[in-house]
DOBA-920096 format. One line per 10 residues: their letters; for each residue x, y, z of N, C-alpha, C. Coordinates in pm, whole numbers, plus 32768, in hexadecimal, padded with zeros to 4 digits. Atoms other than C-alpha are relative to their C-alpha. Example, Ala and Ser with C-alpha at 12.3 -4.5 7.8 and 13.67 -1.06 7.14 Angstrom:
as	8059/7F89/8000/84CE/7E3E/830C/805A/8078/8000  7FAE/7F89/7FFA/8557/7F96/82CA/7FB3/806D/8049
//
This chain:
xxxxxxxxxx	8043/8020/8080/4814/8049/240D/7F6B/8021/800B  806B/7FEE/7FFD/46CA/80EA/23BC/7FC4/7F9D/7FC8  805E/8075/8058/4584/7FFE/2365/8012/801E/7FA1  8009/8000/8077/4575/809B/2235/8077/7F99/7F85  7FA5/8036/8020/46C7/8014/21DA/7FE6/7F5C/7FFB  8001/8082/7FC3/4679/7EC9/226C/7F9C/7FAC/7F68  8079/8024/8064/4551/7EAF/213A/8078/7FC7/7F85  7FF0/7FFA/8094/45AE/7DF0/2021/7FEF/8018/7F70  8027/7FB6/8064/45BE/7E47/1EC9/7F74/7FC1/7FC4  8057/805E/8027/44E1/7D2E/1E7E/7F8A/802D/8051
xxxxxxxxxx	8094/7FCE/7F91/43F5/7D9A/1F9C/7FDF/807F/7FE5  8048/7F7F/8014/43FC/7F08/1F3D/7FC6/8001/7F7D  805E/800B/8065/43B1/7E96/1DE0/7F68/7FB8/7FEE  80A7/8043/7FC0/427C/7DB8/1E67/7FB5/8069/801B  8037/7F9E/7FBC/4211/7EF3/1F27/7FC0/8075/7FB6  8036/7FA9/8064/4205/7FC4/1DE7/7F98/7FCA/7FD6  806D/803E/8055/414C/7ECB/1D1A/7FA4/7FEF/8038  8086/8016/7F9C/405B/7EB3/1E33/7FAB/8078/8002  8042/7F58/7FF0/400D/8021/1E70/7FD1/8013/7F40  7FF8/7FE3/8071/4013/804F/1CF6/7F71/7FC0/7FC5
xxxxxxxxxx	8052/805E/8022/3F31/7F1B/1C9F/7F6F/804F/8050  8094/7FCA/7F97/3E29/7F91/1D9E/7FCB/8097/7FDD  8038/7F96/805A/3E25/80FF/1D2E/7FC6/801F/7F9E  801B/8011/80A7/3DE1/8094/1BCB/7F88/7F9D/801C  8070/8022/7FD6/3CCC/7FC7/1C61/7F93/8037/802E  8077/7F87/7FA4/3C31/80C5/1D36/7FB2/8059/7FA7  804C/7FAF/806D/3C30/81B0/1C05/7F8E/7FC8/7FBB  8099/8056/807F/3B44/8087/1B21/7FB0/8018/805F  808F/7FE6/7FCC/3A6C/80A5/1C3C/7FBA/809C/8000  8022/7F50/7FF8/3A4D/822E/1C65/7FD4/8024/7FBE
xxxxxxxxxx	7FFC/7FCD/80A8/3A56/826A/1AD5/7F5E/7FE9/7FFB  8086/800A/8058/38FD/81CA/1A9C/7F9D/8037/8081  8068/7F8F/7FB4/384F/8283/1BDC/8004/8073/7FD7  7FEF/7F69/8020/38E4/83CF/1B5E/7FB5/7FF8/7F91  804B/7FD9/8086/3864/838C/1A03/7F96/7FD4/801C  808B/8004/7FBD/3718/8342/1A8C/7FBA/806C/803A  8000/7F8F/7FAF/371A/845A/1B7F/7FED/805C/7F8F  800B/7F7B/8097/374D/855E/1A19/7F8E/7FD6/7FA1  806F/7FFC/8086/3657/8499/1948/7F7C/8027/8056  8050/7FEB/7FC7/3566/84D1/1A81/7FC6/8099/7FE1
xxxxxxxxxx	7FE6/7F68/8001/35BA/864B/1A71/7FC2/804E/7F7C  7FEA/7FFD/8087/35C4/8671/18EE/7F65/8004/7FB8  809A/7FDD/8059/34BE/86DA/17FF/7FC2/7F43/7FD0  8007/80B2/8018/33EF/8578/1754/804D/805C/7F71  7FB4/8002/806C/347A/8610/15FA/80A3/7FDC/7FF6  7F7A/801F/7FE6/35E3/85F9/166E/802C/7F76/802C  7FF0/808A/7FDD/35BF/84B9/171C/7FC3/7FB3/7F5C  802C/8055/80AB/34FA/8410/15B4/806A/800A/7FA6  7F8C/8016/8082/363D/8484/14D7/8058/7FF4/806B  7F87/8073/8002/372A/83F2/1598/806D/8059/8058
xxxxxxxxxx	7FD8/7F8E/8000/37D5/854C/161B/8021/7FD8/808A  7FDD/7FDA/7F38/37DB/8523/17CB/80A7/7F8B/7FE6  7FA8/803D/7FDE/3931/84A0/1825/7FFE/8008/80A4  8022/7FF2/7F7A/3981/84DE/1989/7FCE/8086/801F  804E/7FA7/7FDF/38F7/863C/19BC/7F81/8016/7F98  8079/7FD4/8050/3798/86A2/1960/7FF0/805E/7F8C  7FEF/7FAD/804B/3742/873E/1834/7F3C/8025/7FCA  8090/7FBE/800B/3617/8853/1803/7FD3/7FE0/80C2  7FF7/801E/7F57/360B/8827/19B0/7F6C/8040/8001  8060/800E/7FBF/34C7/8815/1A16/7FB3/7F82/8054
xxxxxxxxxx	8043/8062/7FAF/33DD/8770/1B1D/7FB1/7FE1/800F  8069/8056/802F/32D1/86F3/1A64/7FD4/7F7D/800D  8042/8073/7FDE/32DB/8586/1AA0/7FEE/7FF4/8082  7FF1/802E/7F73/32FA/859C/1C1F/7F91/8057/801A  8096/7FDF/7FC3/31D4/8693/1C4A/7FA3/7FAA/7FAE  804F/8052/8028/311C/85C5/1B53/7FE8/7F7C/806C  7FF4/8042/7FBB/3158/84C6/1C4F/7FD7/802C/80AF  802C/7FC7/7F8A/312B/8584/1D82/7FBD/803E/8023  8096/7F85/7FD5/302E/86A4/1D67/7F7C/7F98/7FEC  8095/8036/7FF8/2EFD/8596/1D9F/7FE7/7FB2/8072
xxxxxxxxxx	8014/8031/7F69/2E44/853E/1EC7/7FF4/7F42/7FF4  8037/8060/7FFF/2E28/83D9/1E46/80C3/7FB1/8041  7F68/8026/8007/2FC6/83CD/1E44/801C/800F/80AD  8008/801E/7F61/2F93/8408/1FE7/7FC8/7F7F/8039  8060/8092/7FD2/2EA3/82EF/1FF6/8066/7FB6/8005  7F97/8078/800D/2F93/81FA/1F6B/808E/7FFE/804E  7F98/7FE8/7F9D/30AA/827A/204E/7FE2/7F95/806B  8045/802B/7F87/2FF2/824D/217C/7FF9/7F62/800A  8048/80A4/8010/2F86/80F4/20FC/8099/7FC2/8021  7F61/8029/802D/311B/80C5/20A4/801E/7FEB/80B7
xxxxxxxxxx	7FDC/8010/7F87/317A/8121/2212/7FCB/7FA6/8067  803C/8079/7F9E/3071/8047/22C6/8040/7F7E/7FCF  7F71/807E/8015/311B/7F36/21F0/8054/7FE5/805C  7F8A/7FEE/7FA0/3252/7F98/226E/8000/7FB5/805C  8039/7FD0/7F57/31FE/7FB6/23B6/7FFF/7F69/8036  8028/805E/8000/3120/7E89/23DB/804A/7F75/7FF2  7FD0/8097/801D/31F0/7D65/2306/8068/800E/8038  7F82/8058/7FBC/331C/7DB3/2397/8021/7FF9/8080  7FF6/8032/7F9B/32C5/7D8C/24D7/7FBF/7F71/8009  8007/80A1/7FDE/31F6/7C4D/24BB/8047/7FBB/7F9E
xxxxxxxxxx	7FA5/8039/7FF9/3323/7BD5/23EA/805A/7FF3/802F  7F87/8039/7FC2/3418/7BEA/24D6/7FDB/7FBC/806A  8043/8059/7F85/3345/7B81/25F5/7FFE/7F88/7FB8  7FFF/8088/8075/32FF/7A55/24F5/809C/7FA3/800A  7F85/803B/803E/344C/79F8/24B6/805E/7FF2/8077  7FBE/8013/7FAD/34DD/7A38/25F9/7FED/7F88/8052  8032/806C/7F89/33F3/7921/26A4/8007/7F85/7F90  7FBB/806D/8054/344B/7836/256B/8089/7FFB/8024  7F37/805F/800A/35D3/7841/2555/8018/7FEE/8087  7FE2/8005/7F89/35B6/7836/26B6/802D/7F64/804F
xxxxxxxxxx	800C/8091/7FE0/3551/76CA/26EE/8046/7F90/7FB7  7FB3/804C/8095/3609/767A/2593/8088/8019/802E  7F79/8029/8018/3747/76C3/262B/803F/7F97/808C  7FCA/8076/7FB5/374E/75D4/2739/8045/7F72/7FD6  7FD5/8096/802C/37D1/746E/2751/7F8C/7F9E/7FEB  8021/806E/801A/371E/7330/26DF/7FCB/800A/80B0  800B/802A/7F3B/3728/72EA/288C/7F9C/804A/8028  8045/7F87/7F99/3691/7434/28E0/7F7C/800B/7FAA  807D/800D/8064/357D/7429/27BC/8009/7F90/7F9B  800E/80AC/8017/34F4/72F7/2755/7FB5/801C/7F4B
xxxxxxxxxx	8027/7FFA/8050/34A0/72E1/25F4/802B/8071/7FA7  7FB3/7F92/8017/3576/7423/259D/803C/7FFE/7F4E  7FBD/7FE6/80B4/3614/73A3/243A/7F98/7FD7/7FB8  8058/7FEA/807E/34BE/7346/23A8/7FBE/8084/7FF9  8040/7F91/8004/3432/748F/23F0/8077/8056/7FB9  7FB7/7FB4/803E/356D/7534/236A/7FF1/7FD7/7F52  8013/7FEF/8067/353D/7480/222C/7F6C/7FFC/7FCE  80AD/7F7E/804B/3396/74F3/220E/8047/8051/7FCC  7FD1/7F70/801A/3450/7630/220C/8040/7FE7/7F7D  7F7C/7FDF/8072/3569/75E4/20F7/7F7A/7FD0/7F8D
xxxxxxxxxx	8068/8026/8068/344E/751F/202A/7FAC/805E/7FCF  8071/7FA4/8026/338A/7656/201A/8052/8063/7FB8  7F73/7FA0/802F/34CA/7707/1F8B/801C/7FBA/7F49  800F/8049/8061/34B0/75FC/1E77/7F90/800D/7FDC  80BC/8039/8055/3334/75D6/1E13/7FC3/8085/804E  805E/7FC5/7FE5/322B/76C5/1E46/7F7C/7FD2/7F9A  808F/7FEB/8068/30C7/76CC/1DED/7FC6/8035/7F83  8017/7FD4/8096/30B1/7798/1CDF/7FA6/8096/8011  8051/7F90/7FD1/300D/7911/1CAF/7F77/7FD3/8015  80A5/7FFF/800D/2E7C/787A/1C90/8017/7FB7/80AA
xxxxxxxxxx	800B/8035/7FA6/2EAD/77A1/1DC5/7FF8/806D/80A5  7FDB/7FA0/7FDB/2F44/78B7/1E6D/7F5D/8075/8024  8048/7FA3/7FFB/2E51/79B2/1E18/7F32/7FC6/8033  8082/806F/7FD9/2D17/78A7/1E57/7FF0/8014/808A  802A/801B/7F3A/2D79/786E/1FD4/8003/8073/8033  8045/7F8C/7FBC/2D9F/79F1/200B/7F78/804F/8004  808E/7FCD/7FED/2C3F/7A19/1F9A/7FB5/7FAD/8044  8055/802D/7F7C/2BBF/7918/204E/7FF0/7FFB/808C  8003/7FE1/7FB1/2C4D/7984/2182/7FDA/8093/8019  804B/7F92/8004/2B9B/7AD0/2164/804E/8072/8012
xxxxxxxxxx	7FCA/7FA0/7FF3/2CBC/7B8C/2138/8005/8071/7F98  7FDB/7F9A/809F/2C8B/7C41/1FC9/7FCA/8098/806A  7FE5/7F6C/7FF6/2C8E/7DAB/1FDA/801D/802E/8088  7FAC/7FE2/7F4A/2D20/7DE7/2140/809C/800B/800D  7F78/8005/7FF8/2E5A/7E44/21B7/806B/7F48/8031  7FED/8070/7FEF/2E7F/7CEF/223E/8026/7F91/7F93  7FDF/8033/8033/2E80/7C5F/210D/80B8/800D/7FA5  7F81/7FDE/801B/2FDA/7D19/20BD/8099/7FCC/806C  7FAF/8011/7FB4/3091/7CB1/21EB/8019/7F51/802B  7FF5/806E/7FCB/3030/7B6E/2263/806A/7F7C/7F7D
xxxxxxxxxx	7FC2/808A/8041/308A/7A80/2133/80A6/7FEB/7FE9  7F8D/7FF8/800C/31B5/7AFA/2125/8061/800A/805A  7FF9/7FF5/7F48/31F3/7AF0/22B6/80B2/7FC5/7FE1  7F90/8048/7FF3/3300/79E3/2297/8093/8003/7F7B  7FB4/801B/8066/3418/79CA/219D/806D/7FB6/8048  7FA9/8099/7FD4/3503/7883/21CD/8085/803D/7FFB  7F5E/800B/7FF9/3667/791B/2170/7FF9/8082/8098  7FE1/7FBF/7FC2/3617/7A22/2273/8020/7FC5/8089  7FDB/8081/7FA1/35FF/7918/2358/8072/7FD1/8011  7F91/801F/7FF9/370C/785F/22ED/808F/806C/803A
xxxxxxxxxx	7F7D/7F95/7FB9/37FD/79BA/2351/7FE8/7FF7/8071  7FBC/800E/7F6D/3779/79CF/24A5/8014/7FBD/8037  7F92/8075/7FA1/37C3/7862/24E7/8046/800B/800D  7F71/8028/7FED/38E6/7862/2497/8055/8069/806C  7FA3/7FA0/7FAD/392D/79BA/255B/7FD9/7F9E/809C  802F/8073/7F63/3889/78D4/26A7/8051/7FBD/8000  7F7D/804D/7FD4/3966/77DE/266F/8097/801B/800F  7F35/7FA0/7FE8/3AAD/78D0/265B/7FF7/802C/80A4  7FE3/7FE7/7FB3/3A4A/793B/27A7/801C/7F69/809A  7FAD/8069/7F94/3AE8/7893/291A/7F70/7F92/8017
xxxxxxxxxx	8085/8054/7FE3/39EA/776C/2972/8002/8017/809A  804B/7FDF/7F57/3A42/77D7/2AEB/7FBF/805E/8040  808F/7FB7/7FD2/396A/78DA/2ADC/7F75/7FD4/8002  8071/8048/7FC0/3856/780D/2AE3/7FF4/7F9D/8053  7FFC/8052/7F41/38B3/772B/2BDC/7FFB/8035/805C  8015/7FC8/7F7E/38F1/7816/2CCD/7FBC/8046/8044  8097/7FC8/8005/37B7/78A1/2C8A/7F7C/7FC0/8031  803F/8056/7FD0/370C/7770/2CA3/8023/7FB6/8098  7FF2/8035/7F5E/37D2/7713/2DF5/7FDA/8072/8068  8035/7FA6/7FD3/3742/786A/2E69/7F60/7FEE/7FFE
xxxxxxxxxx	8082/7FEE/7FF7/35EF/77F4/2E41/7F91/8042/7F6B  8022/7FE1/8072/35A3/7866/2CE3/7FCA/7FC2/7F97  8063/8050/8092/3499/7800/2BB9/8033/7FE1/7F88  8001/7FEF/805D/349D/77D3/2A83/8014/8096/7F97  8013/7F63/8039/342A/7940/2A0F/805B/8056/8058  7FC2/7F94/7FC0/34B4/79D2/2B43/80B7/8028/7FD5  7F6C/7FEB/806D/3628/795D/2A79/800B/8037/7F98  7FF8/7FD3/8092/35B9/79BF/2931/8004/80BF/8026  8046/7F4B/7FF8/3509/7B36/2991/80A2/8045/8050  7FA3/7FC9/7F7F/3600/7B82/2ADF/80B2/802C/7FD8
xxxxxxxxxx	7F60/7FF1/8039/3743/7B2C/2A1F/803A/7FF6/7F88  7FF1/801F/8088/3746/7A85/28D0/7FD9/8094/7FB7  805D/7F96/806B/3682/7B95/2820/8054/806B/8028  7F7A/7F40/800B/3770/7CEC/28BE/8054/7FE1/7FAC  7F7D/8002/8041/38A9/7C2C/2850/7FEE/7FBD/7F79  7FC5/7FF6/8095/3828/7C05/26EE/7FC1/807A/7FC3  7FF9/7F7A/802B/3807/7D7F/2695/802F/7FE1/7F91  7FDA/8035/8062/38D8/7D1D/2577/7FCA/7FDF/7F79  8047/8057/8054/383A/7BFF/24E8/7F7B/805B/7FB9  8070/7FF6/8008/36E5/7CA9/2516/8000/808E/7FA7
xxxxxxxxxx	8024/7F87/8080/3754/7E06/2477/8008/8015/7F6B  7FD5/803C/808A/37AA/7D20/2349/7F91/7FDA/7FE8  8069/8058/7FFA/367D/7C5A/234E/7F98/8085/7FE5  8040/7F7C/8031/35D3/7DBC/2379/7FF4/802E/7F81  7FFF/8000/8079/3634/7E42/2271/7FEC/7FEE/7F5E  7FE4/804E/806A/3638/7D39/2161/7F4C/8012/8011  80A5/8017/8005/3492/7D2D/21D0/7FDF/808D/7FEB  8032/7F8B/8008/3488/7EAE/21B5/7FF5/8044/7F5F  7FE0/7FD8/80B3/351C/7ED6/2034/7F7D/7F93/7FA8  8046/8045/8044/3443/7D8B/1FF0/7F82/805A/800D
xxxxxxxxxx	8051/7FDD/8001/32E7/7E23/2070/8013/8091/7FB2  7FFA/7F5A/8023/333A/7F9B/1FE9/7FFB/7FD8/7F51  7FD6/800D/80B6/33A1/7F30/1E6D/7F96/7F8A/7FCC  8052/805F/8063/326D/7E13/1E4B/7F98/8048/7FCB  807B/7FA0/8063/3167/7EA2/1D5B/7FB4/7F79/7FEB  806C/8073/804B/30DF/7D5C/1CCD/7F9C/7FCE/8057  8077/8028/7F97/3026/7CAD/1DFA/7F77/808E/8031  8073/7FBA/7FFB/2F7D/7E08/1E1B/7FB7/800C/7FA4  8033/7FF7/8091/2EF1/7E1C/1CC8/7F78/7F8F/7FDE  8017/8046/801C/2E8E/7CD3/1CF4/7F9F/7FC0/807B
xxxxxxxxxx	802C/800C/7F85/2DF2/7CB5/1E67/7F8A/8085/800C  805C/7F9D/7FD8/2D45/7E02/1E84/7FB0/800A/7F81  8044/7FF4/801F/2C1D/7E41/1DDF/7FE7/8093/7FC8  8044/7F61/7FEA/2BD0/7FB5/1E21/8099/8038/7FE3  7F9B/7F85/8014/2CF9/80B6/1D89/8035/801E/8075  7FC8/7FAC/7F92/2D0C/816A/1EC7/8039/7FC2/8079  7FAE/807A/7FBD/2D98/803E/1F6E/808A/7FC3/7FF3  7F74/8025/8044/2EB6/8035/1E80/807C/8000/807B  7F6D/7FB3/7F93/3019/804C/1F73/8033/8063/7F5B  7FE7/7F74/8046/30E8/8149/1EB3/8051/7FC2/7F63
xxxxxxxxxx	7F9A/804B/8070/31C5/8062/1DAF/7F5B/7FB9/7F83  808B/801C/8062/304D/7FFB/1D18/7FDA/8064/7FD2  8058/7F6F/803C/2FB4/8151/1CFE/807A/804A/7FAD  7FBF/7FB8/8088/3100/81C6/1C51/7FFB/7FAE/7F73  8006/8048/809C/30FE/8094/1B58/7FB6/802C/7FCF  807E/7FD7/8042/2FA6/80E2/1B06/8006/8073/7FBD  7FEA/7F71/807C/2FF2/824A/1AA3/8090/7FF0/7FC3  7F92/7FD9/8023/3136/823D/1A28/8006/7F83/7F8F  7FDD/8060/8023/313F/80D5/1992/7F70/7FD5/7F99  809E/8020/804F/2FB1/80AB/1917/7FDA/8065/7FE5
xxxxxxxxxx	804B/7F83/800D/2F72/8208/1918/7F64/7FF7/7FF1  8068/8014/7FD9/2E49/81C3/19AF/7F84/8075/801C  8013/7F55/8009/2D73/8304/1957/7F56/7FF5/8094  8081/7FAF/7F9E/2C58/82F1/1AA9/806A/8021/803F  7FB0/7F98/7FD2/2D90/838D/1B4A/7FF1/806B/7FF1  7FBA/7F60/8052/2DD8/84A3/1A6F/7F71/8052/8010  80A3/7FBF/8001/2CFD/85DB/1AAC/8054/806F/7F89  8012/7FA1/806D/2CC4/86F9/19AF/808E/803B/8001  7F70/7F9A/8013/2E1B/87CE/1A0F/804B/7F9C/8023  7F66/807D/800E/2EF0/8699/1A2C/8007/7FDF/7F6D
xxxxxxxxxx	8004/8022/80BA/2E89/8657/188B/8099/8073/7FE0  7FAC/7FC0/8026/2F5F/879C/1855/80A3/801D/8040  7F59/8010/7FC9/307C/8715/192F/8034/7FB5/7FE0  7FC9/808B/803B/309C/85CE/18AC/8041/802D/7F4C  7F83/7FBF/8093/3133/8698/174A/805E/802D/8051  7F6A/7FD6/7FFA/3263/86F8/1810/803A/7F88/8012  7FB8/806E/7FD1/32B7/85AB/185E/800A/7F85/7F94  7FDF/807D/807B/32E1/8454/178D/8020/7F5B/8067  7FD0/80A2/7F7B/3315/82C4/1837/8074/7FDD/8041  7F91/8049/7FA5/344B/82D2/185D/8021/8068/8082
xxxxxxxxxx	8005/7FB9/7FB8/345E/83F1/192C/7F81/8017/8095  8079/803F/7FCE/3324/8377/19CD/8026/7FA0/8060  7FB9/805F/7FBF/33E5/8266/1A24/806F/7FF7/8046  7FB6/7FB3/7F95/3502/8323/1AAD/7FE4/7FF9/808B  8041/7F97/7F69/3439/83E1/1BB3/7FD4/7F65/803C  803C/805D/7FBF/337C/8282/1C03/806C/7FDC/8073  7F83/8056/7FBB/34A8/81E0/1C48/8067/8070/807B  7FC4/7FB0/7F83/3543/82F6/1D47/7F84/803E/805B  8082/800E/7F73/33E5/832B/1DF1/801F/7F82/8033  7FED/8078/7F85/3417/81E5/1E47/8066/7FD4/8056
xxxxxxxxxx	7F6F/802B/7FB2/3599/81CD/1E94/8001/8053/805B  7FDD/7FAE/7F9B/359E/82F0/1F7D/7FDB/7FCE/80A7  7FEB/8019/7F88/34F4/8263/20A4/8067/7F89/804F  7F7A/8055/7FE1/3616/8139/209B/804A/8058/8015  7F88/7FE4/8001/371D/8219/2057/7FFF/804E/8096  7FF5/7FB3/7F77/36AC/82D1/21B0/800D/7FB3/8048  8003/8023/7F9C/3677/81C8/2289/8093/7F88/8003  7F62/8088/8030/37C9/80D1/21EC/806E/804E/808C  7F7F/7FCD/7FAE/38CA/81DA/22B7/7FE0/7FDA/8093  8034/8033/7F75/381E/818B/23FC/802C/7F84/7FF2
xxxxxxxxxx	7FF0/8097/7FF0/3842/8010/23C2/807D/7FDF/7FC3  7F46/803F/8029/39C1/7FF0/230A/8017/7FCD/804B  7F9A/8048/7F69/3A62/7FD9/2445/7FCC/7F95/802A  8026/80B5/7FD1/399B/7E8C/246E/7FF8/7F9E/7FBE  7FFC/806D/8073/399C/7E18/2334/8061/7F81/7FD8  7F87/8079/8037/3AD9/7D7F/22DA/7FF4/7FA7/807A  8026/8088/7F73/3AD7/7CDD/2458/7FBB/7FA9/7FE2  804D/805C/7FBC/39B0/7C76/2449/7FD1/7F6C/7F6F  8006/805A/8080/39C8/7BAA/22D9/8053/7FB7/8003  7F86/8073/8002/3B1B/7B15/230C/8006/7FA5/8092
xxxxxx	7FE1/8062/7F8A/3B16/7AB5/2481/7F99/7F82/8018  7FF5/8067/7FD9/3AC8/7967/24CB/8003/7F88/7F88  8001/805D/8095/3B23/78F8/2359/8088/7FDB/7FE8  7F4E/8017/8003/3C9E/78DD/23D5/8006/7F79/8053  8005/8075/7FAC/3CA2/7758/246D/809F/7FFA/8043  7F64/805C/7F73/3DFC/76F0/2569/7FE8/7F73/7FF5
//
């Protein structure tokens, strides 16, 4: 008797509706990048009446050099990548030496469930934008890259994932670590931290789409234009049409284009450096989101 045989009808009809269901899912997501992708492409007259479906129409690449032929559109890169760069390494360092101590016992850390709920309380209430924006100027962070990375160092649910991946793993790896003569850090760095690749290329991640796609805190922190990261300096032209950008032969480029097509191109300047660095990190993703959220 082959497996196939062995399948019931009931199970091979599950199996359809599954594959089926999910295809027809995948497509809603695809559909509105493709028609994005054509209105990017697409004349602004064609995009204003209504005309782009999924391929471009009148194909030209007017909003993306409008967007790219200017030395100011490097600046804000640059600025974008030190972001990068910068927050999401002192957020994972951050977060790794929090959920660290947060996933012990009561026994082993003393005071452990009021410090877990600071954390949840801050998940509930915040200060508010003026409060916010008050204590980063009084700590002398306005217009600096610093002021883009630091406030946003920590985030609590990211926390909450790699507890819980700490506590999915064996607890006799740190005993036998510690009956070897071993620290505190020397458990976290030596062993904890390789075996959560996982966790951390999740945790990665989730801090790499946040810093890349914020526009507002730059807008609102920097002072000086040329400080913008790259999701500010496109709002500004694309969204305020902010004319100390625009020079003399960009006036006669901005007629091939229109907002929404404007807004196209924005929006895939910015998705592309995710969509490059996501295939590198899949293979850790699903791991590293579901494991230690399965209890025994």
């Amino acid at each position: 008797m082959t497996l196939n045989s062995r399948i019931s009808t009931g199970r091979r009809t599950f199996i359809i509706f599954n594959y089926t269901f999910l295809a027809l899912l995948s497509l809603l997501c695809i559909f509105p990048l493709m028609h994005m992708l054509a209105l990017s492409f697409s004349s602004g007259a064609a995009a204003a009446a209504g005309k782009v479906g999924l391929w471009p129409v009148e194909f030209n690449t007017a909003a993306y050099r409008n967007i790219l032929n200017k030395p100011e559109y490097l600046t804000a890169f640059g600025v974008s990548v030190q972001r990068l760069v910068l927050g999401t390494l002192i957020s994972l360092t951050v977060t790794i030496i929090t959920a660290f101590p947060l996933s012990k016992e009561n026994n082993a850390f003393q005071f452990r469930t009021l410090y877990a709920w600071f954390f949840v309380f801050t998940i509930l209430f915040s200060g508010g934008l003026v409060p916010w924006f008050m204590t980063i100027q009084k700590l002398g962070l306005m217009d600096s890259i610093w002021a883009l990375v630091l406030p946003s160092a920590l985030s609590v649910f990211n926390v909450i994932l790699l507890l819980n991946f700490y506590r999915g793993l064996p607890k006799e790896l740190d005993e036998s670590a510690r009956i070897d003569g071993a620290g505190h850090f020397r458990v976290l760095w030596s062993i904890i931290v390789p075996l959560s690749k996982p966790a951390l290329a999740t945790v990665g991640l989730f801090t790499m789409v946040a810093h890349w796609n914020s526009w507002f805190d730059g807008l609102v922190l920097m002072n000086r234009p040329e400080n913008y990261p790259l999701q500010s300096f496109l709002q500004t032209i694309v969204i305020q049409k902010d004319m100390r950008f625009i020079s003399a032969e960009n006036v006669e480029l901005l007629k091939l284009i229109s907002d929404r097509t404007s807004a196209a191109a924005q929006i895939f300047v910015a998705t592309v450096p995710i969509l490059v660095v996501y295939p590198f990190l899949q293979r850790f993703f699903i791991k590293g989101i579901v494991l230690g959220s399965v209890k025994e």
